[in-house]
N, C-alpha and C positions, 0 to 999 in steps of 0.2 A: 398786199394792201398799200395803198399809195394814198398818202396826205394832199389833200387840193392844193395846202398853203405852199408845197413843195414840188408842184410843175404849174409850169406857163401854159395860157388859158389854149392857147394853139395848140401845142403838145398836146393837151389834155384833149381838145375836141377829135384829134387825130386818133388818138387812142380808142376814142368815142363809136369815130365814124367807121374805123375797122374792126369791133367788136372786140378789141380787147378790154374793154371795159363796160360791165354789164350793171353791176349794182353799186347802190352809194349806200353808204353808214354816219352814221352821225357817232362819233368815236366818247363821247361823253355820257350818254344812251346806252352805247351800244346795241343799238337799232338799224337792221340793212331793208331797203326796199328798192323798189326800182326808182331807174333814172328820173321817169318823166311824175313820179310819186308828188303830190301837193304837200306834202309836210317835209318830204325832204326839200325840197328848192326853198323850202321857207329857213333853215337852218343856218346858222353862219357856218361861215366858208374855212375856217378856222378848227371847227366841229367836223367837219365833213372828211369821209374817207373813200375812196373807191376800190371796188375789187374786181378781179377777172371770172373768178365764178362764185356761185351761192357758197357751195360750200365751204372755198375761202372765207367769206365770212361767219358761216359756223363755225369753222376750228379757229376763230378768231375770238372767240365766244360771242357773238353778237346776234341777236334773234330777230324774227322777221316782223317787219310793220306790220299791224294791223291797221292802216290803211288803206296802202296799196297789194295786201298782199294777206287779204283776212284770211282764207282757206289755211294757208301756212301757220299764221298768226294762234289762231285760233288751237288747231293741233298742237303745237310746242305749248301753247297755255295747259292741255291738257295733261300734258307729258311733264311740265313741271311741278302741278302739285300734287 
């Protein structure tokens, strides 16, 4: 997991462009969805965390948007009550 407040926005687009960084989380949530997600870009930057895969941020404990990513969303809603 890697905090946005803790790399430079170059670093970070690099990361971006070579797929090492697939999904972002809002770390106060604990909420991951993907990059181009409307509710995450809406987030402070402060909040925001990125990771290299999904399941990093499962074992991070962080569950999936329901809005960029309902099918997910929706099952883990299942599974946790």
């Amino acid at each position: 997991m890697i905090n946005h407040d803790s790399i430079e926005q170059s670093g970070l687009l690099s990361l971006i462009r070579k797929g090492h960084i697939i999904f972002g989380g809002n770390s106060r949530l604990k909420i991951y969805g993907k990059l181009n997600c409307s509710s995450g870009k809406r987030m402070k930057s402060e909040n925001r965390v990125f990771f290299t895969t999904e399941q990093e941020a499962i074992n991070a404990g962080y569950r999936p948007c329901g809005n960029c990513m309902k099918e997910k969303y929706n099952k883990w809603k299942v599974n946790v009550r």
